[in-house]
C-alpha positions as CSV (number, residue, x, y, z in Angstrom):
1,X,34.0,133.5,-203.1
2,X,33.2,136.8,-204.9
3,X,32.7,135.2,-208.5
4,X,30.5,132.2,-206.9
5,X,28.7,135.3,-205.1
6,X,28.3,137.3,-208.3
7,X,27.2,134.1,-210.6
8,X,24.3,133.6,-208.0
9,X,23.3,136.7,-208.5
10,X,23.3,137.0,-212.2
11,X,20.9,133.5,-211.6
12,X,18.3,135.5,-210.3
13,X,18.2,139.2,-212.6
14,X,16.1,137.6,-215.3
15,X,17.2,140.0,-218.5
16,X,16.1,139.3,-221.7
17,X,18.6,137.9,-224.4
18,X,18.9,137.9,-227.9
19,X,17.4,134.4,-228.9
20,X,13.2,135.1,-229.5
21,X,10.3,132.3,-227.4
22,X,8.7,130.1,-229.8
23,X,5.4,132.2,-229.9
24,X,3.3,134.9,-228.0
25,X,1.9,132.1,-226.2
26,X,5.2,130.5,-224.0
27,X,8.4,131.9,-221.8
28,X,12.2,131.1,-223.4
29,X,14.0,130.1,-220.4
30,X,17.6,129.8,-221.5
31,X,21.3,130.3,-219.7
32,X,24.5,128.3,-218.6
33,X,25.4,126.2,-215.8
34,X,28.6,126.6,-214.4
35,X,30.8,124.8,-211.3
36,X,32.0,126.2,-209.0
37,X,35.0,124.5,-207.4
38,X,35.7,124.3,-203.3
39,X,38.1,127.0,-202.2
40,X,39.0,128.2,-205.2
41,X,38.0,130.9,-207.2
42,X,37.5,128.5,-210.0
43,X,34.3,128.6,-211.9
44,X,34.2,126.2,-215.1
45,X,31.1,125.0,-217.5
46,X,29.3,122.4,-216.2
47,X,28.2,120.4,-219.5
48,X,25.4,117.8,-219.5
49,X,24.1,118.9,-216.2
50,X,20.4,117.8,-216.0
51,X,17.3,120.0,-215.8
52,X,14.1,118.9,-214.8
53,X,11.0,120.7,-214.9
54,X,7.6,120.0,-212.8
55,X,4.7,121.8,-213.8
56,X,1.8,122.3,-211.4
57,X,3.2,121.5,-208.5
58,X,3.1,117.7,-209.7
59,X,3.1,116.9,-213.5
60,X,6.7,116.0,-214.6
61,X,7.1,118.5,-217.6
62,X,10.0,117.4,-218.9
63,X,13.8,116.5,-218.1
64,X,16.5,116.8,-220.2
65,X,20.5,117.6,-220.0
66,X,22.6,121.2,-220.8
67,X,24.9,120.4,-223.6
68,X,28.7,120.2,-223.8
69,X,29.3,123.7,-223.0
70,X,26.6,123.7,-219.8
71,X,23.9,125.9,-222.2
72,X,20.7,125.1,-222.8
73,X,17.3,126.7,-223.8
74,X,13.7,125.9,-223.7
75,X,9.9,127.1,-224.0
76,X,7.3,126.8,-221.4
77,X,3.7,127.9,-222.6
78,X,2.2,130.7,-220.2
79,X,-0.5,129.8,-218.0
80,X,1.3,127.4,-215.8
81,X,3.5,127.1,-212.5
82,X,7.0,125.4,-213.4
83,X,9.2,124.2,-211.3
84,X,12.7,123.7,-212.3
85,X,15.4,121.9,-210.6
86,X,18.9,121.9,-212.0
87,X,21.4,119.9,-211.0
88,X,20.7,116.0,-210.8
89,X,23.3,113.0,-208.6
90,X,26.5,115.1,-209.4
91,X,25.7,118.4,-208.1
92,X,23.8,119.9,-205.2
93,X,20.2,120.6,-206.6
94,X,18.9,124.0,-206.7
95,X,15.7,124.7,-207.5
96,X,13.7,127.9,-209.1
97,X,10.3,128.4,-209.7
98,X,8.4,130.1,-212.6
99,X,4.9,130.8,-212.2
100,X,3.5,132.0,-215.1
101,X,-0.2,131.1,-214.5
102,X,-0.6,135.3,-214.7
103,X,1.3,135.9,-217.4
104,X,-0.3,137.8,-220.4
105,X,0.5,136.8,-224.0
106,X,2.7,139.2,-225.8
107,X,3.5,139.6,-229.9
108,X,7.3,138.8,-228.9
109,X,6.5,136.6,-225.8
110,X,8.9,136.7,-222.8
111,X,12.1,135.3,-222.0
112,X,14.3,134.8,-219.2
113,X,17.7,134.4,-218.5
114,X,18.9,132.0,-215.6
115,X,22.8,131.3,-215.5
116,X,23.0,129.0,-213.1
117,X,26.2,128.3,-210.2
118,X,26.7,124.7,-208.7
119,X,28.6,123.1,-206.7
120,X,28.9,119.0,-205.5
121,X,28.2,117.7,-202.4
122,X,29.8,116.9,-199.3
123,X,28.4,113.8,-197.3
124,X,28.8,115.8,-194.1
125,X,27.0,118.4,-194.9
126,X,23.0,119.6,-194.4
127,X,21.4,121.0,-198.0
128,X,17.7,120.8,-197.3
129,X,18.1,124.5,-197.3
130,X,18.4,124.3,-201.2
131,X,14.4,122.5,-200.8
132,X,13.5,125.5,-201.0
133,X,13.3,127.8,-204.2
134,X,16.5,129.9,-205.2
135,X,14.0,132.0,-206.5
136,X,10.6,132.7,-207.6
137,X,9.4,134.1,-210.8
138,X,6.1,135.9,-210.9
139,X,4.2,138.0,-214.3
140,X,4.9,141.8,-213.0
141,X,2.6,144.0,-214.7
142,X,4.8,147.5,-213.9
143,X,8.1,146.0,-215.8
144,X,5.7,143.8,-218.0
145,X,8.0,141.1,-217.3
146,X,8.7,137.8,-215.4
147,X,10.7,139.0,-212.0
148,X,11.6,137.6,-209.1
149,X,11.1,138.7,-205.6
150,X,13.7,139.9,-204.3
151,X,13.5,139.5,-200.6
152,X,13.3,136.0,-201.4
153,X,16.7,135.9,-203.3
154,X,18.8,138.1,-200.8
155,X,17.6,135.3,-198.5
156,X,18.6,132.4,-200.3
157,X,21.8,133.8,-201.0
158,X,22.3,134.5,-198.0
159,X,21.6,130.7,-196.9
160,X,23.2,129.6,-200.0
161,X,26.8,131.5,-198.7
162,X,26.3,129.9,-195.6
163,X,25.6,126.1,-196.7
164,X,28.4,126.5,-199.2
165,X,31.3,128.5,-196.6
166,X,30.2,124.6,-194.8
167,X,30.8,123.0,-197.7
168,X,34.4,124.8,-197.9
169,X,35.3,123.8,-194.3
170,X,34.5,120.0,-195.1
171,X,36.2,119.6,-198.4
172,X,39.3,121.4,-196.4
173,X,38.9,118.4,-194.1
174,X,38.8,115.8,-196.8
175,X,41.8,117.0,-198.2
């Protein structure tokens, strides 16, 4: 359970990484998904895992898939809220949020790294916990960077641990 623990957190730290945004004007957004596998320690890339993003709160942005190794990288022009839900029908969704409606332009723009942990559903079990965002990105003008809050992720993790030790249980019962 530690390395699904410590992926989730590395989800949410939001360090900048090598690769450059495509101007002053937008916000890389690039990482990996990985699976993690039901009472195991196992963690292994999960390729062509599908990524949606919603701006506004409505307009579907766009949607596309990681690639064969589970990475992916994209831009999102500043002065817009993004949702972005990774997952799709094989995985439990789990959903961040970028809001970037605040966020100054910069010579080198901004970017932000998400590596992101999932794991597949169980029929008996309740995820409308994951409804709500993993995390949530806001402009902070003291780092000068994207960040999340905080509270907000020790919470979700702290849900996410739970939902998932229930996943464990029923998987155990399956097999």
């Amino acid at each position: 359970m530690n390395m699904f623990f410590t992926l989730i957190t590395a989800t949410i730290i939001g360090a900048a990484g090598s690769l450059q945004p495509a101007s002053s004007k937008h916000v890389l957004i690039h990482g990996s998904t990985v699976e993690q596998v039901y009472n195991t320690d196992n963690v292994a890339n999960a390729p062509e895992v599908w990524v949606i993003i919603n701006r506004d709160d409505e307009e579907l942005y766009c949607a596309f898939k990681t690639d064969s190794k589970g990475e992916y990288e994209f831009n999102l022009p500043v002065g817009h809220r993004y949702e972005l839900l990774y997952g799709g029908e094989d995985f439990v969704n789990k959903k961040v949020v970028i809001d970037a409606t605040d966020t100054p332009e910069v010579r080198r723009g901004h970017t932000v790294k998400m590596n992101m942990s999932l794991f597949r559903p169980i029929e008996e079990v309740d995820y409308s916990v994951l409804e709500t965002p993993l995390a949530e990105f806001k402009y902070d003008k003291m780092s000068k960077s994207l960040s999340p809050d905080m509270i907000q992720v020790e919470d979700m993790l702290f849900a996410i641990d739970k939902v998932y030790r229930k996943s464990e249980k029923a998987a155990r019962k399956k097999n």
